[in-house]
Structure formats: structure tokens, C-alpha cells
C-alpha positions in Angstrom: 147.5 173.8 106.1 151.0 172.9 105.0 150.1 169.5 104.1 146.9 170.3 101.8 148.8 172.8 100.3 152.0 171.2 99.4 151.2 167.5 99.7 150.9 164.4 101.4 153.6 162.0 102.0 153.5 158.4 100.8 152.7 156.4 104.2 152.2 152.4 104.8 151.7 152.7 108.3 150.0 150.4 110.3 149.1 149.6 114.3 151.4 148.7 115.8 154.9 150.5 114.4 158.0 151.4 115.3 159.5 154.7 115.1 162.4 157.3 116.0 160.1 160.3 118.0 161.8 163.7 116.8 160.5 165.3 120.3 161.3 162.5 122.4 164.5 161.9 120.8 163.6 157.6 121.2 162.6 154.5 119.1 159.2 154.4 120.5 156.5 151.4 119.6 153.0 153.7 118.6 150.1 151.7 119.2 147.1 154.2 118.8 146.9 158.1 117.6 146.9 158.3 121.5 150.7 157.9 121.1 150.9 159.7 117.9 149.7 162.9 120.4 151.7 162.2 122.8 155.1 162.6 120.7 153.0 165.4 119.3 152.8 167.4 122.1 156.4 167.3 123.4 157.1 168.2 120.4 155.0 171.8 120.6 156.6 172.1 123.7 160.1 171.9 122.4 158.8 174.1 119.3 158.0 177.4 121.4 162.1 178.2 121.2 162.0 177.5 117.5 162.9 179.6 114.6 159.9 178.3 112.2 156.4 177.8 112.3 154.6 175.0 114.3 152.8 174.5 110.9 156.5 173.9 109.6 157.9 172.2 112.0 155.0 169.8 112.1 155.1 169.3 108.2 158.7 168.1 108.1 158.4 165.9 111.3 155.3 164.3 111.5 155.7 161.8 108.5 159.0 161.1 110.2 156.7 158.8 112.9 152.9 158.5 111.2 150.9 159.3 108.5 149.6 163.0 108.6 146.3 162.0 107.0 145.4 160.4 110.7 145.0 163.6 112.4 142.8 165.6 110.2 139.7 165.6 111.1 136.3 166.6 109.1 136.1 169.5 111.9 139.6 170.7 110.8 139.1 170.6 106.9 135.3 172.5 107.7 137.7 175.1 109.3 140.4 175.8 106.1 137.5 175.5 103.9 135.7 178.1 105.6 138.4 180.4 105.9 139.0 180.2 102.2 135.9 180.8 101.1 135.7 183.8 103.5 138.9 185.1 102.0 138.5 184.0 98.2 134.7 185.7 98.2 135.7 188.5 100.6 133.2 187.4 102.7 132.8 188.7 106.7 133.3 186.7 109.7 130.3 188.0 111.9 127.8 191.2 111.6 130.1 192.9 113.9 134.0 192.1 115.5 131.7 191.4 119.3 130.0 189.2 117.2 132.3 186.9 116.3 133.2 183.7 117.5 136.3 183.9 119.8 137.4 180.6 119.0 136.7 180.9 114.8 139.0 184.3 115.4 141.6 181.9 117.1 141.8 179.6 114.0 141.5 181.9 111.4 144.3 184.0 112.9 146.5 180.4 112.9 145.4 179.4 109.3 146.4 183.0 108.1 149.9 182.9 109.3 150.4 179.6 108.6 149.8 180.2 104.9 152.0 183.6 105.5 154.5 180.7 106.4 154.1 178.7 103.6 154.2 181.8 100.9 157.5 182.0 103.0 158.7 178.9 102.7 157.4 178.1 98.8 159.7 181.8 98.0 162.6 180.3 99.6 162.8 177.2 97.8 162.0 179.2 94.4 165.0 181.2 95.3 167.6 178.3 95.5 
């Protein structure tokens, strides 16, 4: 969300690289997205303690070690487009709450407050 919203960084990256991990705290060598996940997840661990958004967090760290454009998938941009047009054309979710997809529920409920988030973060920056 943050980055399609507010941008991608320029990136060159190539396999293989070297790069400082922010949640390993190491130079690491990344050979794969395999690695790129791996830094990723100790980095959601070490998040859950964290004053910000994981959305946040992510978008001022990833471009730190890799190019964010490698981990969107065609799945994930089906799912913000989705939930725009649902809330631009006020459109429902399922016939009824029981009908709706637990897991659609999930993400909608992320992409929500991650754009909450990002109104957040856009105000703050406005107001320096």
C-alpha cells in the first residue's frame, strides 16, 4: 500500500548483492527473494514492539536491502484494487457478513489501516 501510494524507490539491484539487513543488524550477501524473506521476517518479528505500522516500517526499510517492486505479486495488486473499488463505488463485500470470505476480511481490514497509516503519516509531514 505505502509504496503505490507514495512511490517507488530508484533500485539497480541485481542477484547476487550485498547489503546491511535492518532486522538482522549484518552485511548479508542476498542471493534469491528467498533471502530477501528471510531478513523480512525477522524483521516483523522485531516490528510487533514498534511504535509504527508494519506498512511503515516496511516502506522505509525495505529499499534499504532490495527493490520493493520484487515482492508484489499480481495476487497482491488484485487485492488493493479490489478493495478500492469496493470502497470508491461503495460496493459490498458479500450478500451477508457469514458470507464473506474470512481471509478477503483479513486483508481488507490490513489495507484499511494501512492507508489510515499513511493519511497519518502524509499529515505529519504536511505539518512540518
Amino acid at each position: 500500500m505505502w509504496f503505490s501510494n507514495l512511490g517507488y524507490p530508484h533500485s539497480e539491484l541485481s542477484f547476487p548483492y550485498e547489503r546491511y539487513g535492518p532486522g538482522s543488524k549484518e552485511k548479508l550477501t542476498f542471493n534469491s527473494l528467498e533471502d530477501i524473506w528471510k531478513e523480512i521476517d525477522i524483521m516483523v518479528d522485531a516490528w510487533r514492539d514498534n511504535k509504527f505500522s508494519l506498512g511503515r516500517n516496511l516502506y522505509f526499510n525495505l529499499p534499504q536491502f532490495c527493490d520493493p517492486r520484487w515482492l508484489i505479486t499480481e495476487k497482491d495488486s488484485l487485492i488493493m484494487r479490489e478493495y478500492m473499488y469496493m470502497q470508491d463505488f461503495n460496493l459490498p463485500i458479500a450478500d451477508t457478513l457469514d458470507n464473506a470470505d474470512a481471509r478477503t476480511l483479513d486483508h481488507f481490514e490490513l489495507i484499511r489501516n494501512e492507508v489510515q497509516e499513511i493519511k497519518k503519516y502524509m499529515s505529519e509531514e504536511n505539518g512540518k
